[in-house]
Structure formats: C-alpha cells, structure tokens
C-alpha positions as CSV (number, residue, x, y, z in Angstrom):
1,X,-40.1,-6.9,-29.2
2,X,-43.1,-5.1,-27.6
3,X,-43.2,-1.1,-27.7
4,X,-45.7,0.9,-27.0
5,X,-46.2,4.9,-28.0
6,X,-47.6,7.3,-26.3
7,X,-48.9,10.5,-28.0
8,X,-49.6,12.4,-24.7
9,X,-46.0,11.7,-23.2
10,X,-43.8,14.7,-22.1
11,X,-40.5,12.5,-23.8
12,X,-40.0,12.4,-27.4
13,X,-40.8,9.3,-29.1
14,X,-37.3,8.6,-29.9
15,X,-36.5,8.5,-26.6
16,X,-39.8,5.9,-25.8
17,X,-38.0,3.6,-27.9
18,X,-34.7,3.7,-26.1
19,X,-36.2,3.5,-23.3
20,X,-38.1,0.4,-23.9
21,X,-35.9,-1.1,-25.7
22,X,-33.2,-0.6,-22.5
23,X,-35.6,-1.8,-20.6
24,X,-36.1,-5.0,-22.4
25,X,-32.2,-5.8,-22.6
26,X,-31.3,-5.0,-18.8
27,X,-34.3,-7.2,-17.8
28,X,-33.0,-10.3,-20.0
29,X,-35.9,-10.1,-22.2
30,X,-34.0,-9.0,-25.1
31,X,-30.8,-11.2,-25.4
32,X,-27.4,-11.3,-26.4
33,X,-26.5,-10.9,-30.0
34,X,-30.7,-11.0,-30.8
35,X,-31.4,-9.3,-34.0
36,X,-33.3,-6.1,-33.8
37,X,-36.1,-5.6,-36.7
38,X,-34.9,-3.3,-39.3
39,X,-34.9,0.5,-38.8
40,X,-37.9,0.7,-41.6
41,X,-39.4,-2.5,-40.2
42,X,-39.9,-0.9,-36.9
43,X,-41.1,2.6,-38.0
44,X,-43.4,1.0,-39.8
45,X,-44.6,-1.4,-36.9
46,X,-44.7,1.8,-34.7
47,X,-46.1,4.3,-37.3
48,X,-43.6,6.6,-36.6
49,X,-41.0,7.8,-39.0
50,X,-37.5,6.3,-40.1
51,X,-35.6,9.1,-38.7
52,X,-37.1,8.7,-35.3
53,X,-36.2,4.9,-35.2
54,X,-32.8,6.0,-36.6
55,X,-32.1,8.3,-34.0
56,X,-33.3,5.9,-31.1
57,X,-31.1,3.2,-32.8
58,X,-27.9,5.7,-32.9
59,X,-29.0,6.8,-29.3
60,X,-29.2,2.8,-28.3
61,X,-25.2,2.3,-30.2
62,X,-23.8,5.2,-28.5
63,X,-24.4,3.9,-25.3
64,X,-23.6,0.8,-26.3
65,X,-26.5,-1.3,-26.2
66,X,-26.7,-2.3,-29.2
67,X,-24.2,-3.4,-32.4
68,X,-24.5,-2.6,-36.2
69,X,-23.2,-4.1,-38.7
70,X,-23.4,-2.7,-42.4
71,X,-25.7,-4.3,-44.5
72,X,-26.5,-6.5,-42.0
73,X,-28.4,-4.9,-39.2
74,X,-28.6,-4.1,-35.9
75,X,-28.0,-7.0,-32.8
76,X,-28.0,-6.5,-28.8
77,X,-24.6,-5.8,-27.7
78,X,-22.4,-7.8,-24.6
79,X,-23.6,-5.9,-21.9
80,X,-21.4,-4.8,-19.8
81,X,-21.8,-6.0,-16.1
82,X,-21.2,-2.5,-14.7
83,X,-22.8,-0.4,-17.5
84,X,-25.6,-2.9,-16.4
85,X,-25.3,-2.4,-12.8
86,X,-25.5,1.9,-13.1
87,X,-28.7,1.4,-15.6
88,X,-30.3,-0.5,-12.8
89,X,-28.9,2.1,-10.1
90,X,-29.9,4.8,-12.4
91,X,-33.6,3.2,-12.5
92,X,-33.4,2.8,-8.7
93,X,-32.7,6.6,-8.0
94,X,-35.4,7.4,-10.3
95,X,-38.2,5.3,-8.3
96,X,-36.8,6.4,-5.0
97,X,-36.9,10.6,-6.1
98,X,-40.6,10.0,-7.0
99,X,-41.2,8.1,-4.0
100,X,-39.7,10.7,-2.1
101,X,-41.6,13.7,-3.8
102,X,-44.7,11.7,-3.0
103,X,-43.5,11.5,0.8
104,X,-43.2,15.2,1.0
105,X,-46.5,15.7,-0.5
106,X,-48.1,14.2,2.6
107,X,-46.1,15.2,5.4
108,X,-44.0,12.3,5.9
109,X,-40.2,13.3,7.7
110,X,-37.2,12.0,6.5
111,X,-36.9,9.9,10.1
112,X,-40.0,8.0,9.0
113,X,-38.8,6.9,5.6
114,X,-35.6,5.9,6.8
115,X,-37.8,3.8,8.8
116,X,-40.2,2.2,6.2
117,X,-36.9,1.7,3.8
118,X,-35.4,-0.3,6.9
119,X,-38.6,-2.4,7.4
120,X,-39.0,-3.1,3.7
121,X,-35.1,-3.6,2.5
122,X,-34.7,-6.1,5.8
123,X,-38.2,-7.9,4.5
124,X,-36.7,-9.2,1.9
C-alpha cells in the first residue's frame, strides 16, 4: 500500500490517508478482504501519529470501506456496487468543477464546452 504525505496540503493528513486509501480500493488496487497494515505499523511507515491513522481508519469503517475485527485488524470491506458507482461519480464531479473553473478563467462559454464534452465523450 503506497501513500504519500504532503506537508504543504490544505487537507489534514488524516484525510490524505482516506483519500488514498479510497482511492486504491475503488481502482482494484487494493482488494477484497486484503489486510490493511496495523494502525501503529502505518504511523510509523508514514511518520505521522497513531491517532491520525486511527482517525483515517474510523473515517475509512464509517463509510464502510473497510472491516475490523478485534484483535485481529483491519481488512478491505465488500464494496458495495453503488457505494462504488457515487465514489466514482463523486470523483467525476470533482474533475469536471475544476475543469469548469479553469474554462471560466479563460473566456470559454458554456456552448463551447458542451461542445468539446460532446467531441471527447463520443471519441471514446
């Protein structure tokens, strides 16, 4: 499991690691019942502190990406198909608002991105 930190982020380290760690299940790199390293393993990995990788692993549970079991660990949950589908939607609106703020930045009208998403969804 790859994360990486970054000190001069706006989002709280916590929130890095559930990020990431989303990340890796949705995109299949992370699978199914796949243990996750120890709370302390991973602070210590990351050099961050136990509480942080605590709260990211609660975080991860609530939303139910992830399972633990007492004295056992933690394990990638069953995902659920449309828990998956609005984490990928969710991802979506988030790249299409930046695209759009960079749009507006240089002028371009609505008309004209209606047209470029047209040329570039039917491309595929």
């Amino acid at each position: 499991m790859k994360i990486i930190i970054s000190n001069s982020s706006d989002e709280p380290i916590y929130a890095q690691v559930v990020s990431q760690i989303k990340e890796q299940i949705v995109k299949g790199e992370l699978l199914e019942s796949a243990a996750l390293p120890s709370i302390r393993n991973l602070a210590k990995e990351l050099k961050i502190s136990v509480i942080t990788t605590k709260r990211a692993y609660d975080e991860l549970e609530k939303d139910g990406f992830i399972v633990t079991v007492a004295g056992k660990g933690s394990y990638v949950a069953a995902i659920n198909q449309e828990m998956l589908r609005e984490t990928k939607v969710r991802s979506i609106e988030e790249k299409m608002t930046e695209a759009i703020t960079e749009a507006k930045l240089i002028g371009l009208s609505f008309e004209e991105l209606q047209k470029m998403l047209k040329l570039i969804y039917e491309g595929w």
